[in-house]
Each structure stands twice: as C-alpha cells, then as structure tokens.
BALOBA-1460 file (C-alpha; in Angstrom, 3 decimals):
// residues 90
<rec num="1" residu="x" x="-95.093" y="16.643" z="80.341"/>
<rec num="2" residu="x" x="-96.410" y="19.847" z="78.758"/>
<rec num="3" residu="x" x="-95.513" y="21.015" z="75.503"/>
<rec num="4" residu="x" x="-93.368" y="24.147" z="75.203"/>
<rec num="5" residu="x" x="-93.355" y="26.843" z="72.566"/>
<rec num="6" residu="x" x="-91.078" y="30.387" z="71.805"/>
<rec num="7" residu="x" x="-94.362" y="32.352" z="72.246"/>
<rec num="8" residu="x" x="-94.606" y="35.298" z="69.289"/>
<rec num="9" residu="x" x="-97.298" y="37.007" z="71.841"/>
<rec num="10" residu="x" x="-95.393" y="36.905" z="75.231"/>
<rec num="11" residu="x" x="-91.830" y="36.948" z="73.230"/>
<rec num="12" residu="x" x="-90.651" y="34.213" z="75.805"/>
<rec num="13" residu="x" x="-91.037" y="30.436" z="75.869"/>
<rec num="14" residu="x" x="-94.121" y="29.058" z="77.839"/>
<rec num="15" residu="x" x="-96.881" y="25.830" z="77.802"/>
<rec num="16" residu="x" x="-98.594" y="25.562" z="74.721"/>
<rec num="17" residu="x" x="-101.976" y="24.826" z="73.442"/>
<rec num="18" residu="x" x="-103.136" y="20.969" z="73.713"/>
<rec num="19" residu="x" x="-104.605" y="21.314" z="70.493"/>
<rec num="20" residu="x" x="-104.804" y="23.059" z="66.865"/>
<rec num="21" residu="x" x="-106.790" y="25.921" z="68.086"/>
<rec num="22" residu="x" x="-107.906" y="26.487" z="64.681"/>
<rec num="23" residu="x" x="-108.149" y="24.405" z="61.086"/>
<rec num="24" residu="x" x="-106.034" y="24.735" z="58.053"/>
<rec num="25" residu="x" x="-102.719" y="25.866" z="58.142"/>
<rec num="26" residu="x" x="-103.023" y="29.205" z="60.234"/>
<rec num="27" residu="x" x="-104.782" y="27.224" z="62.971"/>
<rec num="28" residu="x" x="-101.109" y="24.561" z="62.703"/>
<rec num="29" residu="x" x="-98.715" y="27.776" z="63.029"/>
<rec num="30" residu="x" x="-100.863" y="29.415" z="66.049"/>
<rec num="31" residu="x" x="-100.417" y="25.553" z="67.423"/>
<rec num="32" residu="x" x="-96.474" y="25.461" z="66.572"/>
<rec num="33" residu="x" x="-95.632" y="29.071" z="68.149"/>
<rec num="34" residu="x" x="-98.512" y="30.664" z="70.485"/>
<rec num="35" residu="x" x="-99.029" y="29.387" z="74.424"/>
<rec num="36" residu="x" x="-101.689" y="29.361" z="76.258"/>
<rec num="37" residu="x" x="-101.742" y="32.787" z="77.650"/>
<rec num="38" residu="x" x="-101.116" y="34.388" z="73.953"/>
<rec num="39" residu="x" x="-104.311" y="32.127" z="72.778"/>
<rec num="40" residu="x" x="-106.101" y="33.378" z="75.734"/>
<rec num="41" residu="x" x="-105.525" y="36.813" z="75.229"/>
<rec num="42" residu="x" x="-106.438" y="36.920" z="71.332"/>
<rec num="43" residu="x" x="-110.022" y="35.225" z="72.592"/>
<rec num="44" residu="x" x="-110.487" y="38.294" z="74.441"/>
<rec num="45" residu="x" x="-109.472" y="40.410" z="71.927"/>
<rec num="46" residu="x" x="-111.766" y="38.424" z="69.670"/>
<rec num="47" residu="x" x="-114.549" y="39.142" z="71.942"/>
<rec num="48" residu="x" x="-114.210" y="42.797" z="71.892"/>
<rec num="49" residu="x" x="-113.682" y="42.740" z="68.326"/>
<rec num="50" residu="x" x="-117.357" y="40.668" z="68.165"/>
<rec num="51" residu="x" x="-118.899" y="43.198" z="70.103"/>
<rec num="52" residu="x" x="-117.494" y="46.450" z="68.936"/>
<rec num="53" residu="x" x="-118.139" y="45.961" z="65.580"/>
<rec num="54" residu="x" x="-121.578" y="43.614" z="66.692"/>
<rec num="55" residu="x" x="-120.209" y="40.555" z="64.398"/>
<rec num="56" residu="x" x="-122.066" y="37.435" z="64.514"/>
<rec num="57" residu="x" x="-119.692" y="34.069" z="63.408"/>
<rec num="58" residu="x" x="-122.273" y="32.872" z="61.610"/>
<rec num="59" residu="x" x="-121.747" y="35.531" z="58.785"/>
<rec num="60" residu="x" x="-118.793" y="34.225" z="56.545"/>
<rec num="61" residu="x" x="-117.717" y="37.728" z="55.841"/>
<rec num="62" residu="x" x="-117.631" y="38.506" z="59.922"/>
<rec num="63" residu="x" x="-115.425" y="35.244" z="59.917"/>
<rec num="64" residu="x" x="-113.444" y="36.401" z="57.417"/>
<rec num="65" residu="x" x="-112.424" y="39.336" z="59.022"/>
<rec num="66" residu="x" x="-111.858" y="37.670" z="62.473"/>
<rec num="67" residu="x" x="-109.467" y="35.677" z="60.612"/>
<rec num="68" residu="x" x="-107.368" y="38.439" z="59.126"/>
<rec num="69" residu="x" x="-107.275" y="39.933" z="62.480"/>
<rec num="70" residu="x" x="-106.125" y="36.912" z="64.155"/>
<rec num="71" residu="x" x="-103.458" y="36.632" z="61.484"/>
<rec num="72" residu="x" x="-101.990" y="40.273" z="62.531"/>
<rec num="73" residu="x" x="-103.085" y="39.435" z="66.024"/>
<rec num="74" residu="x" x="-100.230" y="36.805" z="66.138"/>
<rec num="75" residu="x" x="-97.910" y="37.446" z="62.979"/>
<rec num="76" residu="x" x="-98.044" y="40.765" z="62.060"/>
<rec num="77" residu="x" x="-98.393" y="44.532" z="63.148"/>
<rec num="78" residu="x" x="-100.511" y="43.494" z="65.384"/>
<rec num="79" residu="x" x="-105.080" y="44.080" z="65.402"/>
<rec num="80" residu="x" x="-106.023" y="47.214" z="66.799"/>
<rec num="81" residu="x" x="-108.997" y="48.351" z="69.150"/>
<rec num="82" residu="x" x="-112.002" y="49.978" z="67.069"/>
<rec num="83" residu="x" x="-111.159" y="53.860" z="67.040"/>
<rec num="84" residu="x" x="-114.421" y="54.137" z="69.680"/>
<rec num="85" residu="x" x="-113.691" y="51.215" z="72.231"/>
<rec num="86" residu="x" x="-113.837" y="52.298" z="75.690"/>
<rec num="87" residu="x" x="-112.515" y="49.403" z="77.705"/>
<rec num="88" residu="x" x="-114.876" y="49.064" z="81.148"/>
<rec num="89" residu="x" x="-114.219" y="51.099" z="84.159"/>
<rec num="90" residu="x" x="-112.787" y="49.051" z="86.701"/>
C-alpha cells in the first residue's frame, strides 16, 4: 500500500516518497509532508538553480545554498528563478 502525505507543495494529499530524500532532520520533514510530485518538481527546480547560477555540488558553499533554497522551496516563501532565467522555448 503506498504511503500518503498532506503535500505542502501540491496543498492536497498524495503518494509519498519511499525514502528520506535527504539526511538530517530537513531531509525527515520533506519525508513526513512532501509527495512525489512536490519532490519531483523541487529536483527540477534544483537543476535550474545548478545551472543558472553554474553550481557544482561538490562545493560545500554551492550545497549550502541549495539547501537554504530547498528549505523555502518546501517551507517557506517559496525559492525564486534567478532575475535572468529564460525558461526554454517550447
């Protein structure tokens, strides 16, 4: 049976992750109240984030930052686009 969880990214209850996504204790609250889809959709924000500002997650301060961003991402005002993205023509 899958696991269920009040999403704070979709604002409605759907499946949630199999697994803490993440360690410590912001990785157990993404676990406890973000599905699948929310997950998925902060990985591509992650992603654009990565290559906007050309981060590499080797680079503990790059990390660092991710993980603030993640943080708003899912619990508070929210991570916004670099002022210059252009999101690809489709």
């Amino acid at each position: 049976m899958t696991r269920t969880v009040q999403c704070v990214v979709l604002k409605s209850e759907a499946p949630g992750l199999e697994r803490v996504p993440y360690p410590g204790p912001l990785g157990q609250r993404i676990y406890e109240s973000v599905s699948r889809e929310g997950w998925s959709r902060w990985v591509k924000h992650q992603v654009m984030l990565m290559n906007e500002y050309r981060l590499s997650p080797l680079e503990p301060k790059a990390r660092k930052f991710l993980e603030s961003e993640m943080e708003k991402f899912f619990f508070g005002s929210g991570s916004d686009r670099p002022a210059e993205f252009k999101p690809p023509e489709a």
